[in-house]
C-alpha positions in Angstrom: 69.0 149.6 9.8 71.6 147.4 8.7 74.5 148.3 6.8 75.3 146.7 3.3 78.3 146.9 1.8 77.9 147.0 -1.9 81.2 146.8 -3.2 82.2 144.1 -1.0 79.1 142.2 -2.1 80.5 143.1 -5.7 84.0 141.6 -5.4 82.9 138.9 -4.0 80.5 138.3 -6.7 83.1 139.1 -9.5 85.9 136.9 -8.0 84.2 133.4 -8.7 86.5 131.7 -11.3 89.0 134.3 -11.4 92.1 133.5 -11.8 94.1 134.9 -8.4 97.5 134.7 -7.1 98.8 135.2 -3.3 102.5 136.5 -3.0 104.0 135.0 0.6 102.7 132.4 2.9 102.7 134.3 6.3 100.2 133.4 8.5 98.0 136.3 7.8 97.7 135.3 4.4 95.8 131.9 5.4 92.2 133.5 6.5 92.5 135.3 3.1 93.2 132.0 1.3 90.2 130.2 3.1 88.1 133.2 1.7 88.8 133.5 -1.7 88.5 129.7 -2.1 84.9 129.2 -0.4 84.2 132.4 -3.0 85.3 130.0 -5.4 88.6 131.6 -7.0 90.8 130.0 -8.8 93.9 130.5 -6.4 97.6 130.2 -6.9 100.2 130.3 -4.0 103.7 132.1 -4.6 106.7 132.2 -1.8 110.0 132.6 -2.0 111.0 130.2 0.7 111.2 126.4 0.8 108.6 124.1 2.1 110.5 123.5 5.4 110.8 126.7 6.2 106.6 127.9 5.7 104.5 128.0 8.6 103.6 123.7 8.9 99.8 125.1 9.5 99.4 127.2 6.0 101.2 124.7 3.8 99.1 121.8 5.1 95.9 124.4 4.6 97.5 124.7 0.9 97.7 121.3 0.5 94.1 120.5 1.2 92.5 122.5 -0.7 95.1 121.3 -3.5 96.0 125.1 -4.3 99.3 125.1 -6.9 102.0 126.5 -5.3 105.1 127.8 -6.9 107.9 128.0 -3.9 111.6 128.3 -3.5 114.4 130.3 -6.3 112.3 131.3 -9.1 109.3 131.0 -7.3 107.6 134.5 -9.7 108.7 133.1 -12.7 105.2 132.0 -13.0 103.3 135.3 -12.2 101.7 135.7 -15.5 97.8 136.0 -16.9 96.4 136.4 -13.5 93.3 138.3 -12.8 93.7 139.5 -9.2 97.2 139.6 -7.5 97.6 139.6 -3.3 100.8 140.2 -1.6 101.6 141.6 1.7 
């Protein structure tokens, strides 16, 4: 018998075209990113570092799948009107 997770199978459901924001590029944060975009969320990136100083691999992920990306002093000043919020 296989197992089925309903309320997995519900977020991921719900989270098409919802707005969602992710609070620090670590690299733990990029197979969560990958995710929520193939689910088809509408994802914004927030970090309070400068682009030299993210992991090269996650900001070039970022990049690609031309997620906005508010970085460097300030960076939460945009944290408004967002469905789902991730941070670690």
């Amino acid at each position: 018998m296989e197992y089925i997770n309903e309320k997995l199978n519900e977020f991921n459901e719900n989270i098409k075209n919802k707005k969602v924001a992710i609070i620090g590029l670590g690299v733990s944060h990029r197979p969560l990113i990958e995710h929520l975009y193939n689910l088809g969320a509408r994802i914004t990136v927030f970090d309070n570092r400068e682009q030299e100083k993210i992991d090269r691999d996650i900001w070039d992920k970022v990049q690609e799948l031309n997620i906005k990306a508010y970085i460097g002093e300030g960076y939460l000043t945009n944290l408004k009107g967002f469905d789902f919020i991730f941070r670690s």
